[in-house]
C-alpha positions as CSV (number, residue, x, y, z in Angstrom):
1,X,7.5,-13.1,22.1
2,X,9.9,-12.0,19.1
3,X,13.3,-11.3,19.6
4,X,13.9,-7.8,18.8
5,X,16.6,-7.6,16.1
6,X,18.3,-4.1,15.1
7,X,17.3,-3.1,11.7
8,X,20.6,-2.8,10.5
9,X,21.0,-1.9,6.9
10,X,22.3,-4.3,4.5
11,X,24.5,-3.3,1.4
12,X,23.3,-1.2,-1.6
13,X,20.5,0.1,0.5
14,X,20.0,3.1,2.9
15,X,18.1,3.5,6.3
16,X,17.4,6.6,7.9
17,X,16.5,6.2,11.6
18,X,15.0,9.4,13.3
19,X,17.0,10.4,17.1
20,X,13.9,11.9,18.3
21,X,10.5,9.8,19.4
22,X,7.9,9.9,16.3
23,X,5.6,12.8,16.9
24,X,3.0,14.8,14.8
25,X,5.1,16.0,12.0
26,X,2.1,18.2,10.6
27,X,-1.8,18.3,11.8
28,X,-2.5,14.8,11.9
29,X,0.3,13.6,10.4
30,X,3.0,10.9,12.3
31,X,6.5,11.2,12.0
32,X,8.1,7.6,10.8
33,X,10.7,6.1,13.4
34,X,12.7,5.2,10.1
35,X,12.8,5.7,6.3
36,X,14.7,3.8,4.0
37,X,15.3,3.4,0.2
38,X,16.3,-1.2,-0.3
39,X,17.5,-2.0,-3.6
40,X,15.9,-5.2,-4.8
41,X,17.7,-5.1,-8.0
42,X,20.7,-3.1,-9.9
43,X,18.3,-0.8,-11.2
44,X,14.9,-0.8,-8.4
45,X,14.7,0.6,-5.3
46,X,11.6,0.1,-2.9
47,X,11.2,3.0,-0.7
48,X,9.6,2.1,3.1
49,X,8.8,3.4,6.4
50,X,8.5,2.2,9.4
51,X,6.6,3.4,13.2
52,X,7.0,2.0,16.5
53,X,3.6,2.4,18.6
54,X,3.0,3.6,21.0
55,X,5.9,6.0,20.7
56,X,6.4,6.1,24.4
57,X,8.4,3.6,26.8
58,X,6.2,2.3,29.7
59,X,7.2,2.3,33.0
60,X,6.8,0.7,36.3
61,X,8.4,1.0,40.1
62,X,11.2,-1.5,39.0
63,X,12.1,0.6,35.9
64,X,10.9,0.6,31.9
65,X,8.7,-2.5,31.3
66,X,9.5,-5.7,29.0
67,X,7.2,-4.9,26.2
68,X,6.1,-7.8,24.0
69,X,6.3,-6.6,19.9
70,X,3.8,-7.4,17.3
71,X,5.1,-6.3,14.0
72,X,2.3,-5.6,11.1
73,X,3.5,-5.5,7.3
74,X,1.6,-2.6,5.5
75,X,1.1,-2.6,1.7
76,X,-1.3,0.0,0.3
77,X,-3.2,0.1,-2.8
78,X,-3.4,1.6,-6.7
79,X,-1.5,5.0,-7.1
80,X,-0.9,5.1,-3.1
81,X,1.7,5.7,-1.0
82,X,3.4,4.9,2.3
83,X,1.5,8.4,3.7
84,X,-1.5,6.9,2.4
85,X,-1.5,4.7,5.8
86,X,-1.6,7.8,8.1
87,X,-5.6,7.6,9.1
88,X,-5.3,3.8,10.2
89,X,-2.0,4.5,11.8
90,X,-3.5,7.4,13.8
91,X,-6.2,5.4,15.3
92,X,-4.1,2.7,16.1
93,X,-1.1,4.9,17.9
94,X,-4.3,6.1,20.1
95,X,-5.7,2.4,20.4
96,X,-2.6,1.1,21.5
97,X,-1.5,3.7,23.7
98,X,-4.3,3.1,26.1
99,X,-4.5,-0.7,26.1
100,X,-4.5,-1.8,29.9
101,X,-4.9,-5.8,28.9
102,X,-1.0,-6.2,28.2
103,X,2.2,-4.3,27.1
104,X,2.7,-4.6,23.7
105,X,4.5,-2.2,21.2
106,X,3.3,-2.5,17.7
107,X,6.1,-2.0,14.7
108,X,4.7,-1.5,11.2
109,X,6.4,-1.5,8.1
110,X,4.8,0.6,5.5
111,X,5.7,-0.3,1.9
112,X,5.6,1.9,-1.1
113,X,5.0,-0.2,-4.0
114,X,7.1,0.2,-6.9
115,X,5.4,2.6,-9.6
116,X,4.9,5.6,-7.6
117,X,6.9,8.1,-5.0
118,X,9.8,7.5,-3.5
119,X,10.0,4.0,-5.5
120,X,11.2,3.3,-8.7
121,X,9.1,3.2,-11.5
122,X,10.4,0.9,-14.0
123,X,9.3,1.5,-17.6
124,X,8.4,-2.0,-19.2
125,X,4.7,-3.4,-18.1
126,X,6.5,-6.7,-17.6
127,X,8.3,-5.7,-14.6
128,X,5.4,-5.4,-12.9
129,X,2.8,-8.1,-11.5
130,X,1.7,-9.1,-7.9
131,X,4.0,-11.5,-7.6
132,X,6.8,-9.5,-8.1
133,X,5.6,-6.9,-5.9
134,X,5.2,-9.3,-3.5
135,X,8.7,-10.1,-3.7
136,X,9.8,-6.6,-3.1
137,X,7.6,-6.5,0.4
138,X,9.9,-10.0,1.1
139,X,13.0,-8.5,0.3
140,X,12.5,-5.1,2.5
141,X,11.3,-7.9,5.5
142,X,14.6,-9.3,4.7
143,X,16.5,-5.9,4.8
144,X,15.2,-4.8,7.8
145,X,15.0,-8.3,9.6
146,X,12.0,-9.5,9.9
147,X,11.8,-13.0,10.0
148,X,7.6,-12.6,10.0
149,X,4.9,-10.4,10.7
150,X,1.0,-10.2,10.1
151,X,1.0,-9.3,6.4
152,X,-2.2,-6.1,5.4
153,X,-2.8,-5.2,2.3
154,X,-5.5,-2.8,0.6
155,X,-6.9,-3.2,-2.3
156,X,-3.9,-3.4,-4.9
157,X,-2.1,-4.3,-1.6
158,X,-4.5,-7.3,-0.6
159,X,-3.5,-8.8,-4.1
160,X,0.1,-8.2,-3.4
161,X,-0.8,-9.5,0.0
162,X,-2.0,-12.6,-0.6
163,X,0.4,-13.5,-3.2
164,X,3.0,-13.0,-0.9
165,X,1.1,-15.5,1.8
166,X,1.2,-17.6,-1.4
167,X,4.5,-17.5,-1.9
168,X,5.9,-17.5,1.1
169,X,3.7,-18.4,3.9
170,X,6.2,-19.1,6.5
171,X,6.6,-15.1,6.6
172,X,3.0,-15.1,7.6
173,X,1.4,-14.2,11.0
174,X,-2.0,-13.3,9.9
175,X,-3.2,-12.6,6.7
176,X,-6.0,-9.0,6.5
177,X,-6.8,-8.1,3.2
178,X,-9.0,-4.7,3.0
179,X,-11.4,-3.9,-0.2
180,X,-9.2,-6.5,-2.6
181,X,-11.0,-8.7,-5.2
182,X,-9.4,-11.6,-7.1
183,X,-7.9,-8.9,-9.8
184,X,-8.4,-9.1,-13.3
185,X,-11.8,-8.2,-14.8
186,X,-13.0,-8.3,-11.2
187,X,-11.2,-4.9,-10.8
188,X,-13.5,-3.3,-14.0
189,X,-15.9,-0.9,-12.8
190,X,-18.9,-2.7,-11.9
191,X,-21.7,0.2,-12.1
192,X,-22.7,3.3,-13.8
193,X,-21.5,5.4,-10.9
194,X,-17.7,4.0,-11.0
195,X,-17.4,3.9,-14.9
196,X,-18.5,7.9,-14.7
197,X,-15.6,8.4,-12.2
198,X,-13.3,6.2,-13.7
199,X,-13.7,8.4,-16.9
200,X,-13.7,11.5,-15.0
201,X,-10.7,10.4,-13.7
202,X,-8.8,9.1,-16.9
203,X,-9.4,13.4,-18.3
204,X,-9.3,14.9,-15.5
205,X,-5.9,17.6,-16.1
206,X,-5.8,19.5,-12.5
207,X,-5.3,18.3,-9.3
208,X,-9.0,19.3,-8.0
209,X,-10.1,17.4,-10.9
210,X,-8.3,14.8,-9.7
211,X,-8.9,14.8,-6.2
212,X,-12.7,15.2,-6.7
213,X,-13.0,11.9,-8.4
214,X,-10.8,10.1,-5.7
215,X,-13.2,11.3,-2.9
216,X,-16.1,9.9,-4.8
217,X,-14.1,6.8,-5.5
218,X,-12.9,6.4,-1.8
219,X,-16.4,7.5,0.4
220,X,-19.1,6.7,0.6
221,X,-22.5,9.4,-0.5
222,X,-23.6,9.6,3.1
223,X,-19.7,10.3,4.7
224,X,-19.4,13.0,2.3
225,X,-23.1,14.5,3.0
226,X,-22.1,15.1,7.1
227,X,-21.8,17.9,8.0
228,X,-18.8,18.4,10.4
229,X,-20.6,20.5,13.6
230,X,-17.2,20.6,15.4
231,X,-15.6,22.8,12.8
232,X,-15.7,26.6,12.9
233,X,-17.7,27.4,10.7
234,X,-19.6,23.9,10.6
235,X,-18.0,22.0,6.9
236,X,-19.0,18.8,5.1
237,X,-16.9,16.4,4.9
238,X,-16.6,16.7,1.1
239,X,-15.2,19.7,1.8
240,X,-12.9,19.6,3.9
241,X,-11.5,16.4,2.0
242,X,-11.7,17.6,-1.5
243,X,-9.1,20.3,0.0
244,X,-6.6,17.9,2.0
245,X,-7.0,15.7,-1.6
246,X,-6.3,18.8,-3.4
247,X,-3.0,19.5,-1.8
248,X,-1.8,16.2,-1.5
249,X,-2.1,15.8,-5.2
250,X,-0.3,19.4,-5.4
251,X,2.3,18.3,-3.4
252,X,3.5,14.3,-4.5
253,X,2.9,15.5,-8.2
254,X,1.2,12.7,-10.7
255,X,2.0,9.1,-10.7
256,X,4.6,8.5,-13.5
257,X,2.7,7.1,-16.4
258,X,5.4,4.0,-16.5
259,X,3.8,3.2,-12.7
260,X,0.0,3.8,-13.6
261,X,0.3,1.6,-16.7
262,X,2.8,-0.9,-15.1
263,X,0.2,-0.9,-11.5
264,X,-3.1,-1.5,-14.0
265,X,-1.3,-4.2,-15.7
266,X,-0.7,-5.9,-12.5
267,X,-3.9,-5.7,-11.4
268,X,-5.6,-6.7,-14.3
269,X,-3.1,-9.8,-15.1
270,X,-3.5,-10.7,-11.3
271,X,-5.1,-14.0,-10.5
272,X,-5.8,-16.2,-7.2
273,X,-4.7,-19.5,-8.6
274,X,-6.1,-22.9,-6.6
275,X,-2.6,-23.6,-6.0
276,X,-2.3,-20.0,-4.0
277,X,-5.3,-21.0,-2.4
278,X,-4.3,-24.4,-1.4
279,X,-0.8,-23.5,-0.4
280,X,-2.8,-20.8,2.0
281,X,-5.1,-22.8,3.4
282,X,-2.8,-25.4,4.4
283,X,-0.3,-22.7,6.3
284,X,-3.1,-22.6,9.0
285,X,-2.6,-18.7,9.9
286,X,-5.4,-16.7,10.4
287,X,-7.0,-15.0,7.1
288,X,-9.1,-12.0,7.5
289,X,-11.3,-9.9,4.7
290,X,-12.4,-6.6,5.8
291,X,-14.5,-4.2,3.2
292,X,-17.0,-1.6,3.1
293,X,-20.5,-2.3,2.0
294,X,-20.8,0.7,-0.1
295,X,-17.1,0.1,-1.9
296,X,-17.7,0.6,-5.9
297,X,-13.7,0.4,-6.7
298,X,-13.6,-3.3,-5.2
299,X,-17.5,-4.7,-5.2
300,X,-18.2,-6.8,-1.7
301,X,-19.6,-10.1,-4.0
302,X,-16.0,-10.1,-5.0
303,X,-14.4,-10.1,-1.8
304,X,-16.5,-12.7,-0.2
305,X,-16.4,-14.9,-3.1
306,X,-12.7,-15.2,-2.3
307,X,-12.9,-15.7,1.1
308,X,-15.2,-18.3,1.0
309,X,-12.7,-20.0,-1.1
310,X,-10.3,-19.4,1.5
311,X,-12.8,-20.1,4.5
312,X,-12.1,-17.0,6.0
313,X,-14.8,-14.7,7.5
314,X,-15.6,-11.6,5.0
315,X,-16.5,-8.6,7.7
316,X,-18.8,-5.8,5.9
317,X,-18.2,-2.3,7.2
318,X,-20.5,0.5,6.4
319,X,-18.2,2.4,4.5
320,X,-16.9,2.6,0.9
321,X,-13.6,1.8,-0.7
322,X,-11.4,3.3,2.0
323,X,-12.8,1.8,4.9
324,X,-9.6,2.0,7.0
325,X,-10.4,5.4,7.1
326,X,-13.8,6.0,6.9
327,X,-14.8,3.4,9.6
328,X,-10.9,4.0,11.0
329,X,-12.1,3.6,14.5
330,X,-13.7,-0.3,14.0
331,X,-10.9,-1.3,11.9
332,X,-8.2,-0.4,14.4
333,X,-10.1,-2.1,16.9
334,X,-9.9,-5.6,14.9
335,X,-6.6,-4.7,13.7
336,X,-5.4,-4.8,16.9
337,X,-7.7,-7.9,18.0
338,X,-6.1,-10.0,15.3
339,X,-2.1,-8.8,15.7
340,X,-2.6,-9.2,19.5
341,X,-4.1,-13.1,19.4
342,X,-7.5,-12.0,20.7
343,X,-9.4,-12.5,17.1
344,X,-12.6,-12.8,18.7
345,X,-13.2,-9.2,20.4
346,X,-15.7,-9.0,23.1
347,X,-17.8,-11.9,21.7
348,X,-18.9,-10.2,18.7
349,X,-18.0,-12.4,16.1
350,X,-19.0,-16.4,16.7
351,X,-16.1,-19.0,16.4
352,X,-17.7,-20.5,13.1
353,X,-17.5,-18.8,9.9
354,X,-19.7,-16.1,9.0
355,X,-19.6,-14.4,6.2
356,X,-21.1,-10.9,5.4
357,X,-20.9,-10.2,9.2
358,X,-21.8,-6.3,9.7
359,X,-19.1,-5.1,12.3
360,X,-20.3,-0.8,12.3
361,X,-21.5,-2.5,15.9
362,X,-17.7,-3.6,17.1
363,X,-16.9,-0.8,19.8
364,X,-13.8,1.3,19.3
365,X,-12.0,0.3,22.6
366,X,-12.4,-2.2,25.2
């Protein structure tokens, strides 16, 4: 069990710690227990968040119980931010407030990667790669205290991710990379379909224009064809998320351009060296790939090709690029499998590597 350290703020840096318990701040939307703004140099700040789930104390005849912590390092992808991890962290608050094996409170620390929001964007290309954003994720750990903690990234984020198991894999719990390829001219759209979007995307001037190409970037065809029964009057899902996309985009604004072109330049210079592999493989922590079979921002072949290289077990979800959302239920499940030891949940994955396993079968809860 961790030692729980305060998260005191260190010079040049701010922390903002909310009195009350987290709680829905909008419809499905949770309230952070902490925000904060670390400098990582004179002129970059790295904006973060953090959550403490479940957001309630257990408690037994004797009085509140000893809970044991896991803490789980977030880093999310291309033009995203910190909010971006709201879906997964909804299923897991749920997940984890129902367990019944053990008492465990899960901390996460959601990073918004320099180039976008709250973060600085810096305006020359070179101050940005993977390694260097991997060193901003180490430098917040630092600020806030943690000496390690299972590291997730998605796509962007895996790269960032894995450089930083790379670079410093003593920080390393567990290692989950979601929809990430090796980078470079792996990341170049690989069909028809995703070069239309992509273009679509590069002209599109209003935030519906936007938001309708991220939906078709992010889901999959048949997500977006359900129809959603529960909803007065019944809606499809394109629907209702070409609306939520809309006024997202409405409300953060536009990515600076110094962050989209400084973002795409680390993503296209990035590169799993052997060394990184190597240097991974011989830490000995668990490595995870988790993507969606019908992903045509990050393509599968990609993802397993890498994880073969790192002998870790590719798991193929039915979903498309955002498949901690779109199979939110399933990844939560094995999220919280692999931060709480048990990586083997209810016998549905063997103890010997397989790769392309299909896991739309893994149940939701125990």
């Amino acid at each position: 069990m961790e030692e729980k350290i305060p998260m005191t703020p260190v010079a040049s840096s701010s922390t903002t710690v909310n009195e009350t318990k987290p709680q829905r701040k909008l419809q499905n939307t949770l309230l952070p227990h902490s925000t904060g703004k670390h400098r990582v140099d004179d002129e970059i700040y790295i904006y973060y968040e953090t959550f403490i789930l479940p957001d309630s104390q257990i408690t037994c005849e004797e009085g509140p119980l000893e809970m044991e912590k896991v803490r789980l390092v977030a880093i999310q992808g291309f033009a995203a931010g910190a909010d971006a991890w709201q879906p997964m962290l909804l299923e897991m608050k749920e997940l984890w407030g129902r367990q019944a094996d053990k008492a465990t409170v899960l901390e996460v620390l959601c990073i918004e990667n320099r180039g976008l929001g709250k973060s600085s964007s810096p305006k020359k290309k070179s101050q940005y790669s993977t390694t260097i954003l991997a060193g901003d994720v180490l430098s917040v750990m630092d600020h806030v205290r943690w000496g390690s903690a299972h590291i997730c990234g998605f796509s962007m984020g895996g790269m960032v991710a894995t450089k930083l198991a790379a670079l410093a894999p003593d920080r390393v719990v567990s290692l989950i990379c979601m929809s990430v390829t090796g980078g470079g001219t792996q990341a170049l759209p690989r069909s028809w379909r995703a070069f239309k979007f992509a273009v679509k995307g590069l002209l599109a001037k209003t935030a519906l224009d936007r938001a309708y190409v991220d939906i078709k970037f992010h889901f999959s065809k048949h997500i977006l064809r359900h129809k959603l029964c529960e909803l007065v009057p019944p809606r499809l899902v394109k629907d209702v998320l070409l609306e939520e996309y809309r006024e997202n985009h409405e409300r953060v604004g536009a990515q600076p351009k110094e962050g989209f072109r400084g973002q795409l330049h680390a993503v296209l210079q990035h590169e799993v060296t052997k060394a990184n592999i190597e240097r991974i493989k011989s830490a000995g922590f668990p490595v995870w790939f988790l993507h969606g079979r019908n992903d045509i921002v990050a393509m599968p072949m990609y993802a397993e090709k890498l994880a073969r290289k790192l002998g870790a077990p590719c798991l193929i979800f039915s979903g498309g690029h955002l498949v901690f959302r779109e199979n939110a239920k399933e990844v939560a499940f094995l999220m919280r499998s692999i931060c709480t030891g048990t990586s083997n949940p209810n016998g549905m994955l063997s103890k010997t590597l397989r790769l392309n396993v299909d896991a739309t079968a893994i149940p939701a809860s125990n």
